[in-house]
HTML snippet that shows the backbone in 3Dmol.js (N, CA, C, O; Angstrom):
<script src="https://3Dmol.org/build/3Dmol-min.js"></script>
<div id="view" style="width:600px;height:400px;position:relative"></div>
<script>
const pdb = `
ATOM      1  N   UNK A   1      10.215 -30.108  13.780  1.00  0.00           N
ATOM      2  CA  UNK A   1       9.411 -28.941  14.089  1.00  0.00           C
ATOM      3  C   UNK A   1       8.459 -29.305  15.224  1.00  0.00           C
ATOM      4  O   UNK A   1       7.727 -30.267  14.989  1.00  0.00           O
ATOM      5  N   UNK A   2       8.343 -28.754  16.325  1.00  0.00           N
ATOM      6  CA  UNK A   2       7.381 -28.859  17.215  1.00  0.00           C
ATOM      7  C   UNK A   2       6.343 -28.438  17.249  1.00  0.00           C
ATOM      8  O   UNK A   2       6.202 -27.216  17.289  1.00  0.00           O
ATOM      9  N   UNK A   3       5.045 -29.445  17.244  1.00  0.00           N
ATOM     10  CA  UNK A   3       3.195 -28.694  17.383  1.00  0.00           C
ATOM     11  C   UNK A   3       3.242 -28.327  18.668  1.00  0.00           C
ATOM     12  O   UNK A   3       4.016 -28.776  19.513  1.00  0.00           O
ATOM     13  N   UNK A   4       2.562 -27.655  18.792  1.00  0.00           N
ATOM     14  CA  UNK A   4       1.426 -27.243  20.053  1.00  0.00           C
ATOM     15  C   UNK A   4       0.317 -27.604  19.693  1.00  0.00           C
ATOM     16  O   UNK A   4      -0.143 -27.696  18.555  1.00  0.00           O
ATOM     17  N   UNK A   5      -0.368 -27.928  21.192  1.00  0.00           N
ATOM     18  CA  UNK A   5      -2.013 -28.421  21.130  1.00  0.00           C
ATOM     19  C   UNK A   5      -2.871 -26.848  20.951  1.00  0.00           C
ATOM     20  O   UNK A   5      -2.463 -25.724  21.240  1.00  0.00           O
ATOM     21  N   UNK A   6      -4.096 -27.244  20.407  1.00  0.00           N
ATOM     22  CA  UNK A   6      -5.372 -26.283  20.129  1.00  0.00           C
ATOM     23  C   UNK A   6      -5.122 -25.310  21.720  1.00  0.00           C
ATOM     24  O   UNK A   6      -4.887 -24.109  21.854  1.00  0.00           O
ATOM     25  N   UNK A   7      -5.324 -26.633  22.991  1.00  0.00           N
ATOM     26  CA  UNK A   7      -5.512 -25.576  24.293  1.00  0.00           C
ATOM     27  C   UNK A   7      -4.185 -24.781  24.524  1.00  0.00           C
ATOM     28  O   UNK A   7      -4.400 -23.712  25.095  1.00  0.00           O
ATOM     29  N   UNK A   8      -2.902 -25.013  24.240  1.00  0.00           N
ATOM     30  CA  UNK A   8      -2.296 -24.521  24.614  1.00  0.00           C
ATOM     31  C   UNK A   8      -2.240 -23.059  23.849  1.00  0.00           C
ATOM     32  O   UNK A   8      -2.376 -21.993  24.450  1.00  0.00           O
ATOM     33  N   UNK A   9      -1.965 -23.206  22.074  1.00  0.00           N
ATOM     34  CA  UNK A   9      -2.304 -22.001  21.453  1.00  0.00           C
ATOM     35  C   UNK A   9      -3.556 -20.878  21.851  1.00  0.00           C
ATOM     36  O   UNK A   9      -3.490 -19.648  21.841  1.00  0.00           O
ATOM     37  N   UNK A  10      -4.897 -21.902  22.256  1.00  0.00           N
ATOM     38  CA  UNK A  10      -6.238 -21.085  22.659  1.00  0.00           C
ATOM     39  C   UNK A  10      -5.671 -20.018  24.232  1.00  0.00           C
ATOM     40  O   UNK A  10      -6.036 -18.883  24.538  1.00  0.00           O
ATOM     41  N   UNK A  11      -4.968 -20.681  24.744  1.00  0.00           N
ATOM     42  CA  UNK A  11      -4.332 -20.177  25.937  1.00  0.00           C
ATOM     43  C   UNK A  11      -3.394 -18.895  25.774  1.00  0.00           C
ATOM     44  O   UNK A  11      -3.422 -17.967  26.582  1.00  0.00           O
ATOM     45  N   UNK A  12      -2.665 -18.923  24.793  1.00  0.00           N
ATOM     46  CA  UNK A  12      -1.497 -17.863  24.326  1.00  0.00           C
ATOM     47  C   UNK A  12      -2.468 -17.133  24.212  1.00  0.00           C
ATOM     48  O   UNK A  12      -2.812 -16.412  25.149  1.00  0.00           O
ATOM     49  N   UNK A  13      -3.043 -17.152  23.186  1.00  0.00           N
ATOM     50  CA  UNK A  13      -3.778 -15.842  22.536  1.00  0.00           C
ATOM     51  C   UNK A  13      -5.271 -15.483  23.706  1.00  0.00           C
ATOM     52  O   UNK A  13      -6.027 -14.580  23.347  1.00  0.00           O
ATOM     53  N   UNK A  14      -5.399 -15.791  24.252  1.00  0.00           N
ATOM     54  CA  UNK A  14      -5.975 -15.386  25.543  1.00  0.00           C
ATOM     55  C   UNK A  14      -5.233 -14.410  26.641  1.00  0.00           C
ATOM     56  O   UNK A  14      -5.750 -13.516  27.312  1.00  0.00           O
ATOM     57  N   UNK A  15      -4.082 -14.781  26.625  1.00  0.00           N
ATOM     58  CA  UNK A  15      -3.136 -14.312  27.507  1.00  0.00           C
ATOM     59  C   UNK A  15      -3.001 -13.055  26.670  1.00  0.00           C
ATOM     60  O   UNK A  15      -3.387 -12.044  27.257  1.00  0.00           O
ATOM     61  N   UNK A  16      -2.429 -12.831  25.124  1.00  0.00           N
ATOM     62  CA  UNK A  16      -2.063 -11.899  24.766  1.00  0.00           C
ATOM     63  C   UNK A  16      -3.236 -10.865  24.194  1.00  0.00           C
ATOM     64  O   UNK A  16      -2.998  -9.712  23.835  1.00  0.00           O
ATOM     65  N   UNK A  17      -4.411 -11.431  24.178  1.00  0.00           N
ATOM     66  CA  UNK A  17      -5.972 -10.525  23.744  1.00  0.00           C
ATOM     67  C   UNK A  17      -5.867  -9.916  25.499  1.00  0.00           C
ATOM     68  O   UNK A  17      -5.605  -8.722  25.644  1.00  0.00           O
ATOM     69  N   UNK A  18      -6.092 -10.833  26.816  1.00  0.00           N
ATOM     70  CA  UNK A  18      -5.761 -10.096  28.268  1.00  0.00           C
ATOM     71  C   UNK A  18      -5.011  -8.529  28.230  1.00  0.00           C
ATOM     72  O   UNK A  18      -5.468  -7.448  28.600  1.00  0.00           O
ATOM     73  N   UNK A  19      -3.420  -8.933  27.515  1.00  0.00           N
ATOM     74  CA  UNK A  19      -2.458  -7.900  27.690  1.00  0.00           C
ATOM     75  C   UNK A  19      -3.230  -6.730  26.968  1.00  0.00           C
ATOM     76  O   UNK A  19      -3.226  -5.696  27.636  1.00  0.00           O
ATOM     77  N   UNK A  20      -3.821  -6.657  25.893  1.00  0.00           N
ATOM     78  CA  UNK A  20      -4.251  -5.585  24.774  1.00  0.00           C
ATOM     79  C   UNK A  20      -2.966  -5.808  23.789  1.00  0.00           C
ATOM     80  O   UNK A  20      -2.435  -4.776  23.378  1.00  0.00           O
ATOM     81  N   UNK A  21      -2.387  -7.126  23.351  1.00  0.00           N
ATOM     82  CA  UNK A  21      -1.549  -7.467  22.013  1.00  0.00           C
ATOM     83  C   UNK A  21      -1.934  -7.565  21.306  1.00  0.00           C
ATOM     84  O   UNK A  21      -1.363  -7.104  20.318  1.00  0.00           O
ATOM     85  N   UNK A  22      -3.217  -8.230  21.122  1.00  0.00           N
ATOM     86  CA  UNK A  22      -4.304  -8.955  19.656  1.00  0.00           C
ATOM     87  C   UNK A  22      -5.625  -8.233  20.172  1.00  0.00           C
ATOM     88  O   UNK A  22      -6.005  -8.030  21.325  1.00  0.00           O
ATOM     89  N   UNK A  23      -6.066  -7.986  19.236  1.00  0.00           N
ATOM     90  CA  UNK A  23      -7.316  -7.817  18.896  1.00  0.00           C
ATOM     91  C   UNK A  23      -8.106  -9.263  18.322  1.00  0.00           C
ATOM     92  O   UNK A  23      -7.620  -9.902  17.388  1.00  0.00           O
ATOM     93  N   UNK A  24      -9.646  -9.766  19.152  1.00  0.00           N
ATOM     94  CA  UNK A  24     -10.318 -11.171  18.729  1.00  0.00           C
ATOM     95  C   UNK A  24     -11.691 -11.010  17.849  1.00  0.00           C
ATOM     96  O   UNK A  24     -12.717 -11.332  18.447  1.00  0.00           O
ATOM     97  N   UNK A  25     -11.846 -10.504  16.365  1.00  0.00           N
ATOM     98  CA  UNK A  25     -12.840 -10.766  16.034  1.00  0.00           C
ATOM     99  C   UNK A  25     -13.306 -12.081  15.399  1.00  0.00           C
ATOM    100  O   UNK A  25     -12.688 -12.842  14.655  1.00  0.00           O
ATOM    101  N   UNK A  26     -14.995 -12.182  16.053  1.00  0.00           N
ATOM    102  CA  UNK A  26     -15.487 -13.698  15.802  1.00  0.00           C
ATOM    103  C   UNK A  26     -16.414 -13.050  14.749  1.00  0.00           C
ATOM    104  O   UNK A  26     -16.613 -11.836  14.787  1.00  0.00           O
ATOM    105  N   UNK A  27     -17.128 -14.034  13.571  1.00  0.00           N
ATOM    106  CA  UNK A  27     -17.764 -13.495  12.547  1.00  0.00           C
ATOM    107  C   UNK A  27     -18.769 -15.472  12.966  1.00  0.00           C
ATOM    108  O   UNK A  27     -18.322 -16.619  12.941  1.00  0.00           O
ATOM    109  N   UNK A  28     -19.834 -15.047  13.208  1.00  0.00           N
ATOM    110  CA  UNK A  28     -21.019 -15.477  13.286  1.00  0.00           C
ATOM    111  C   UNK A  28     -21.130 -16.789  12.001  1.00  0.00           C
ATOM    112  O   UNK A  28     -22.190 -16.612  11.400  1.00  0.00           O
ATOM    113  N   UNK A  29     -20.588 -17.651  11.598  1.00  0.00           N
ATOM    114  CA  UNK A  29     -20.413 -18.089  10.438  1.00  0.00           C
ATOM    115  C   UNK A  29     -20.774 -19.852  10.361  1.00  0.00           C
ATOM    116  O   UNK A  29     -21.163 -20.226  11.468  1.00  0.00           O
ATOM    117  N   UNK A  30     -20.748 -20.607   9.680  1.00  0.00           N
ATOM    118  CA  UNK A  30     -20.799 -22.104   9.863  1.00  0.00           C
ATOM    119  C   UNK A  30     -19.795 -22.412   8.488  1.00  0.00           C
ATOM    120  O   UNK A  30     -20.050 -22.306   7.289  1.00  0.00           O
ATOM    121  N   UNK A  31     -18.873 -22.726   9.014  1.00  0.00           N
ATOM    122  CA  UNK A  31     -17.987 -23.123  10.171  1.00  0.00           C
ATOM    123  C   UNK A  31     -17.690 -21.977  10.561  1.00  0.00           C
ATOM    124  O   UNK A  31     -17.760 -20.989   9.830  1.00  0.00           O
ATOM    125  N   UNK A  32     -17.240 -21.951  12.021  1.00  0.00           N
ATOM    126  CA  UNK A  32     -16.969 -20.515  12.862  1.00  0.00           C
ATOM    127  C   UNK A  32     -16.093 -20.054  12.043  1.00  0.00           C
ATOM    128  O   UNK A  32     -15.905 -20.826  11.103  1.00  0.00           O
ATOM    129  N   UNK A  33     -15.310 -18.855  12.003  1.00  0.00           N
ATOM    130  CA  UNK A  33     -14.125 -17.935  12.141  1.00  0.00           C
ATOM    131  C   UNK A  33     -13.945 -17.068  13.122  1.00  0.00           C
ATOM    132  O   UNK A  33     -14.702 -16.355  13.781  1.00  0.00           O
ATOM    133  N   UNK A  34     -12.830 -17.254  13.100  1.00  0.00           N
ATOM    134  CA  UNK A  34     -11.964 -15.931  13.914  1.00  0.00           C
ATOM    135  C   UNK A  34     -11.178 -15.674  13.623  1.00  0.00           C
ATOM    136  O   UNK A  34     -10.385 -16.567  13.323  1.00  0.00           O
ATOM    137  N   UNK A  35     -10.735 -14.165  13.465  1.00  0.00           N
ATOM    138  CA  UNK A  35      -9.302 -13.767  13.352  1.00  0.00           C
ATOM    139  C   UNK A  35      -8.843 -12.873  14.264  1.00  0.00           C
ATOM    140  O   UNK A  35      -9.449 -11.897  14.705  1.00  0.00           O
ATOM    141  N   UNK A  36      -7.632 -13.283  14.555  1.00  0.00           N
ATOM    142  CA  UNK A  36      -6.268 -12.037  15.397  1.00  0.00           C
ATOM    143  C   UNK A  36      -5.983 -10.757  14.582  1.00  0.00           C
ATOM    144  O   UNK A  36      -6.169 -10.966  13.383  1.00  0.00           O
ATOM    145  N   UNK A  37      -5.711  -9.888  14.774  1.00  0.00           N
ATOM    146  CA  UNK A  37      -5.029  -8.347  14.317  1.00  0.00           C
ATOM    147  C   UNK A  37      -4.303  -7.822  15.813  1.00  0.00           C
ATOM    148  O   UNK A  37      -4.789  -7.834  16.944  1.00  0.00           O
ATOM    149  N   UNK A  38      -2.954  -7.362  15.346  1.00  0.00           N
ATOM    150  CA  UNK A  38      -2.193  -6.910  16.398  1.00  0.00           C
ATOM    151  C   UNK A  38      -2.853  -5.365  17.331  1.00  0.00           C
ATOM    152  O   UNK A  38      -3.115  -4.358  16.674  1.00  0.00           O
ATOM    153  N   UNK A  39      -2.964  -5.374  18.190  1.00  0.00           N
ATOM    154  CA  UNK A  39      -3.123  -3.566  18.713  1.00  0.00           C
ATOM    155  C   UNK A  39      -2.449  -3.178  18.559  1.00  0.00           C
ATOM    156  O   UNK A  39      -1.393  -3.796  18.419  1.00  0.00           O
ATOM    157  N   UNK A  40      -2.549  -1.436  18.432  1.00  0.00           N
ATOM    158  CA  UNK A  40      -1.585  -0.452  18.537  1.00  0.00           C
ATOM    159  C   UNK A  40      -0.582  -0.882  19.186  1.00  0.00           C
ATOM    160  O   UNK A  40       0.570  -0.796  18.762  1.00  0.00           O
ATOM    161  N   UNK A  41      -1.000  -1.541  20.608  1.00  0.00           N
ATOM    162  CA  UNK A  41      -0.193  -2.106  21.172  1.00  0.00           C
ATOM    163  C   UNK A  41       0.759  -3.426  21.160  1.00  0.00           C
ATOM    164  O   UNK A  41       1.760  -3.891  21.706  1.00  0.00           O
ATOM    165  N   UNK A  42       0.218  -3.588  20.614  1.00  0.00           N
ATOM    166  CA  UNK A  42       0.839  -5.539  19.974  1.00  0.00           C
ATOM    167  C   UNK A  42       2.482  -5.070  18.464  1.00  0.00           C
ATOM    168  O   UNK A  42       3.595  -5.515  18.185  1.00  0.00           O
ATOM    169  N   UNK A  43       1.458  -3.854  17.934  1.00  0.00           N
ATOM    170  CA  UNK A  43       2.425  -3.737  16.577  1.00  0.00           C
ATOM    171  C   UNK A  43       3.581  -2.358  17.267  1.00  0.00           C
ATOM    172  O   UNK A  43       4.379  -1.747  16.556  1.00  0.00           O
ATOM    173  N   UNK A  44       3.395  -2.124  18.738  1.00  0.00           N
ATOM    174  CA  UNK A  44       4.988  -1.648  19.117  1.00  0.00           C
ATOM    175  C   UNK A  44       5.679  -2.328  19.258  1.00  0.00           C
ATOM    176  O   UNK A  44       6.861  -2.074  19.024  1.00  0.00           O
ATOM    177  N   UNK A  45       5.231  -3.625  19.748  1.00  0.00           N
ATOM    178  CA  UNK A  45       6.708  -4.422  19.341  1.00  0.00           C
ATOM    179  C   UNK A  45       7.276  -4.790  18.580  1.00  0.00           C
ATOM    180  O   UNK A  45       8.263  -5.424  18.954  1.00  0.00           O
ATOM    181  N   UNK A  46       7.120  -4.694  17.467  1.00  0.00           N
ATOM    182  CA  UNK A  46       7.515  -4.942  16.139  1.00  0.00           C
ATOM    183  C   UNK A  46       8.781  -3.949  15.867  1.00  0.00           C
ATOM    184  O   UNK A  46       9.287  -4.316  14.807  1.00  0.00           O
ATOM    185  N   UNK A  47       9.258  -3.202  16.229  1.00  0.00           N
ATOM    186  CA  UNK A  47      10.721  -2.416  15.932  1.00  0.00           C
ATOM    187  C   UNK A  47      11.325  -3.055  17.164  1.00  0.00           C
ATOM    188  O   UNK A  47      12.554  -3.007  17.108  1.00  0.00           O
ATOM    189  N   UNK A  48      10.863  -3.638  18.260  1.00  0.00           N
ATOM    190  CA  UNK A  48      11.810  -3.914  19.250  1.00  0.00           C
ATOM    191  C   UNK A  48      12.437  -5.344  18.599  1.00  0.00           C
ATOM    192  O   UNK A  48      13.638  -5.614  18.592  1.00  0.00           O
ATOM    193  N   UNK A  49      11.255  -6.286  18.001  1.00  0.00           N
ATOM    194  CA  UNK A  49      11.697  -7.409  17.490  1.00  0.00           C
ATOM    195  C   UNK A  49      12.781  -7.830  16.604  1.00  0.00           C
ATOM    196  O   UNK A  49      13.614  -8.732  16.696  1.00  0.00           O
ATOM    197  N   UNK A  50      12.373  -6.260  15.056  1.00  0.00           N
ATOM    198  CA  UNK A  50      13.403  -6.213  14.125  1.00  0.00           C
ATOM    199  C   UNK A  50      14.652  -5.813  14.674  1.00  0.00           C
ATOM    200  O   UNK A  50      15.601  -5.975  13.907  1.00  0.00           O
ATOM    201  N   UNK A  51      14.978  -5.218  16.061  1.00  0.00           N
ATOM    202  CA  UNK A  51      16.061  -4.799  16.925  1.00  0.00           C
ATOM    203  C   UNK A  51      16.548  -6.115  16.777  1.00  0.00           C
ATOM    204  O   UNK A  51      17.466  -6.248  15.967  1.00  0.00           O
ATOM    205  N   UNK A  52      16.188  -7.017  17.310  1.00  0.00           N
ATOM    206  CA  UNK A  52      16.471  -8.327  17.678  1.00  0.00           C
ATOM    207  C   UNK A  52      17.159  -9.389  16.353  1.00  0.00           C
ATOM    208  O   UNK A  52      18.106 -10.176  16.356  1.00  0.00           O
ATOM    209  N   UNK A  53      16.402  -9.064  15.525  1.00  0.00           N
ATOM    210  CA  UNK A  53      16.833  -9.699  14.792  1.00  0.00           C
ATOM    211  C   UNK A  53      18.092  -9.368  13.841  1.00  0.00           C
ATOM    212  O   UNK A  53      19.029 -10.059  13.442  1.00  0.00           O
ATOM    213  N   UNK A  54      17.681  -7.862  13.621  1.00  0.00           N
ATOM    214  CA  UNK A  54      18.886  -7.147  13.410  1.00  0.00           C
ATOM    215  C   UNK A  54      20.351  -7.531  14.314  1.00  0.00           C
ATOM    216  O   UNK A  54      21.347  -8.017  13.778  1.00  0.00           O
ATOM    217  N   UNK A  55      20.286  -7.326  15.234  1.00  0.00           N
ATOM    218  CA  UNK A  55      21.540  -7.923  16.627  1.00  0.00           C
ATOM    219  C   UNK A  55      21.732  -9.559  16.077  1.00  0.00           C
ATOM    220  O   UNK A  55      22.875  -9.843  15.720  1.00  0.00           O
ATOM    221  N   UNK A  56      20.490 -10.851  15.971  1.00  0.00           N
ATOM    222  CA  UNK A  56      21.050 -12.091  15.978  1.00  0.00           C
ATOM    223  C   UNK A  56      21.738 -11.994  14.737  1.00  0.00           C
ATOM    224  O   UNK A  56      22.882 -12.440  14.820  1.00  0.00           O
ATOM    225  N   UNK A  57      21.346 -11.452  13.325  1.00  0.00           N
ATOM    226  CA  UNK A  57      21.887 -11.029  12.030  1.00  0.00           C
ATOM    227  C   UNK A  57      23.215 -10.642  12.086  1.00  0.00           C
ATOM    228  O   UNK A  57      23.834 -10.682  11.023  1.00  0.00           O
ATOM    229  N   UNK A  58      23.760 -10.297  13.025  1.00  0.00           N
ATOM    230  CA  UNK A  58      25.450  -9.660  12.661  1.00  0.00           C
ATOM    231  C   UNK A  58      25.987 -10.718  13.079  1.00  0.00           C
ATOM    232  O   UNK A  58      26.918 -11.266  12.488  1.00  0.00           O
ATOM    233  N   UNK A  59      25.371 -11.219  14.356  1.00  0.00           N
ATOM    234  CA  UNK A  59      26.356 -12.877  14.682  1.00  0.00           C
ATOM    235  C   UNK A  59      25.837 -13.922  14.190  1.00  0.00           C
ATOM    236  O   UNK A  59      26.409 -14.940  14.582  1.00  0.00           O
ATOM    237  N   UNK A  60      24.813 -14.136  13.348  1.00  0.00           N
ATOM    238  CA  UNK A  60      24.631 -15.955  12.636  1.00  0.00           C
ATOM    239  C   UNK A  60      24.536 -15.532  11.346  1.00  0.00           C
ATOM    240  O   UNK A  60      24.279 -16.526  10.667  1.00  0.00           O
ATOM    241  N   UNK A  61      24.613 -14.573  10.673  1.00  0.00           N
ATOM    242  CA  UNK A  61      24.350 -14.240   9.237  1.00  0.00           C
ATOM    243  C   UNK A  61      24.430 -15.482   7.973  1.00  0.00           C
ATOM    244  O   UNK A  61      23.756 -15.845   7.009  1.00  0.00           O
ATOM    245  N   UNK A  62      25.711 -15.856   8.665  1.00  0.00           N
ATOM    246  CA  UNK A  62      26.335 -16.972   8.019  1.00  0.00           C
ATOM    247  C   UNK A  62      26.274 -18.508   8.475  1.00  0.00           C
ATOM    248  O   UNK A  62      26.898 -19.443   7.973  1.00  0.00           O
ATOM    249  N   UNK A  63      25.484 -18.538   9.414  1.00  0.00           N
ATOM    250  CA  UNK A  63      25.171 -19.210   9.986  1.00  0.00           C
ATOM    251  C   UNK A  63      23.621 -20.151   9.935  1.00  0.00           C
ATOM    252  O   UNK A  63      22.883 -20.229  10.917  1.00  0.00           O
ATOM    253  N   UNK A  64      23.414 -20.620   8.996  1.00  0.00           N
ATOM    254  CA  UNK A  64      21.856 -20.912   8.281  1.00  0.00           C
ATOM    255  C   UNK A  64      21.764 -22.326   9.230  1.00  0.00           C
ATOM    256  O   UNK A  64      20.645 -22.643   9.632  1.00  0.00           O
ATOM    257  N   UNK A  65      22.697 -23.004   9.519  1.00  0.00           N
ATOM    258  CA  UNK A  65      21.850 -24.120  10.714  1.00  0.00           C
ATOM    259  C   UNK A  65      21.342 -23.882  11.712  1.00  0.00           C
ATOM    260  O   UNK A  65      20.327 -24.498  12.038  1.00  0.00           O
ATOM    261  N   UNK A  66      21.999 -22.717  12.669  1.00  0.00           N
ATOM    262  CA  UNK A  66      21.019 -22.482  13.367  1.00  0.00           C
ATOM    263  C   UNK A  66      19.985 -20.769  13.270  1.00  0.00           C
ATOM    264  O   UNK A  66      19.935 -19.872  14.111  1.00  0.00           O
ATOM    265  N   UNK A  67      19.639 -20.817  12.593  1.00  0.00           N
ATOM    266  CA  UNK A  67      18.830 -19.536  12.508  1.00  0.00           C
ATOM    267  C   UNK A  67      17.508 -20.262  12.572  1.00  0.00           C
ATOM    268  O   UNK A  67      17.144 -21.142  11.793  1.00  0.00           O
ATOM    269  N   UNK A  68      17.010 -19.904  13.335  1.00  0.00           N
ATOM    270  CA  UNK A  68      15.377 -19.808  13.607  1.00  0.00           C
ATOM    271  C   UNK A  68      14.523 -20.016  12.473  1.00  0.00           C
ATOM    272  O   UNK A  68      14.510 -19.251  11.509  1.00  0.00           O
ATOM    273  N   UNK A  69      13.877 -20.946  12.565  1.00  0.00           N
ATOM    274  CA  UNK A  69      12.916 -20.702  11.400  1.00  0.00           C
ATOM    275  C   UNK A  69      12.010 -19.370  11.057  1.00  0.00           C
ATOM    276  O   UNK A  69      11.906 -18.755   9.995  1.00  0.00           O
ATOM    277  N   UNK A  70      11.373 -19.137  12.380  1.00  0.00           N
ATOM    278  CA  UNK A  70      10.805 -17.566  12.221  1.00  0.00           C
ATOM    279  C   UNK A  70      11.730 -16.100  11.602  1.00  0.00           C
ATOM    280  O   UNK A  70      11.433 -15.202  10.815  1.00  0.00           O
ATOM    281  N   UNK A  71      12.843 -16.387  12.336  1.00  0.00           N
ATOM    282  CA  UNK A  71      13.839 -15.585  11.480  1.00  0.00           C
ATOM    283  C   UNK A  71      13.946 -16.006   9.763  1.00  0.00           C
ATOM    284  O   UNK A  71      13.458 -15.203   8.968  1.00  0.00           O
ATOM    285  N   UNK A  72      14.316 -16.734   9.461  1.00  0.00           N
ATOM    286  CA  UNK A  72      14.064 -17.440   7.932  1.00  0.00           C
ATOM    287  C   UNK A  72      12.550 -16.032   7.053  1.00  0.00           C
ATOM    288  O   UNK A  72      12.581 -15.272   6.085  1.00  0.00           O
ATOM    289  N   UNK A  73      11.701 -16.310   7.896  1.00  0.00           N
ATOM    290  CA  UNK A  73      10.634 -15.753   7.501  1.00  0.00           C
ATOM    291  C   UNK A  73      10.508 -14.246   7.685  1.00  0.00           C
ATOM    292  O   UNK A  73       9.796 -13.562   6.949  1.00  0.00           O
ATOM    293  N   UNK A  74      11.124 -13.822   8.550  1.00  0.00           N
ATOM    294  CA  UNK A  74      11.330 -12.514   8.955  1.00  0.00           C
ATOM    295  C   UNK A  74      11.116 -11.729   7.921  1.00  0.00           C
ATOM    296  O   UNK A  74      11.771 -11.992   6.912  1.00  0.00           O
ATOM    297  N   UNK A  75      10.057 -10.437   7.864  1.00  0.00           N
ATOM    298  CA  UNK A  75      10.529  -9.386   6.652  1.00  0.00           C
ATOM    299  C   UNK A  75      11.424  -8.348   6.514  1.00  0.00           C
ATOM    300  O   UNK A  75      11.695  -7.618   5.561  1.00  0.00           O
ATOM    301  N   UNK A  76      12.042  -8.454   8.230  1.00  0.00           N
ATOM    302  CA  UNK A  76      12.986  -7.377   8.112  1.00  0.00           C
ATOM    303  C   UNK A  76      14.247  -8.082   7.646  1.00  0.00           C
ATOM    304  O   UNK A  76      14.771  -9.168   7.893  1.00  0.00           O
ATOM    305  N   UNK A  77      14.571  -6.890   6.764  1.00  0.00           N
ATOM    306  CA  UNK A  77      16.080  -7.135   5.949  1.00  0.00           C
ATOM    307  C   UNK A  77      16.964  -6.471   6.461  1.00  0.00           C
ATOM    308  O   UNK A  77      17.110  -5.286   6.161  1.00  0.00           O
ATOM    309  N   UNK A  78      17.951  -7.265   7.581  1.00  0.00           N
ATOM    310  CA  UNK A  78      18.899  -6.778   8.148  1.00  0.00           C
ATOM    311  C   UNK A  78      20.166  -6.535   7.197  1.00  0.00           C
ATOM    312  O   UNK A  78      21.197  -6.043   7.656  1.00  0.00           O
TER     313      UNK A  78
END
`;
const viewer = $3Dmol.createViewer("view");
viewer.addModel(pdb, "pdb");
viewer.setStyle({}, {cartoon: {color: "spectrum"}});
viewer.zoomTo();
viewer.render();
</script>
C-alpha cells in the first residue's frame, strides 16, 4: 500500500477546497481539528464515479486481484 506525505495530502485538499470540491472547517480546539465535507459541487461527482465503477464491475467482477482497493470499499453495488 502506498503513503503519501502530510505536504503532499495538505496540497490535494488545497487544490480541491481551490476548485469548490471540499468544504474546510477548522474548530478552534487543542489539539487542532479539521474536517472536509464535499460541496454541492464535490458530491456531483459521485454518480459520475459510481458510472465508473459500475463500467470497471462488468469487466473485473471476477477479478478480486486486481480491483482497487477503493473499489473493495465502494458503496455502490454494481
Amino acid at each position: 500500500m502506498a503513503n503519501i506525505t502530510d505536504a503532499v495530502l495538505a496540497s490535494a485538499l488545497k487544490k480541491l477546497q481551490k476548485d469548490g470540491m471540499i468544504a474546510r472547517q477548522q474548530y478552534n480546539e487543542i489539539p487542532p481539528r479539521v474536517e472536509y465535507t464535499l460541496t454541492e459541487k464535490g458530491a456531483s461527482v459521485i454518480p459520475i464515479l459510481q458510472s465508473i465503477c459500475h463500467w470497471a464491475g462488468a469487466f473485473y467482477k471476477d477479478d478480486a486481484a486486481h480491483t482497487m482497493k477503493q473499489c473493495q470499499r465502494c458503496d455502490y453495488n454494481a
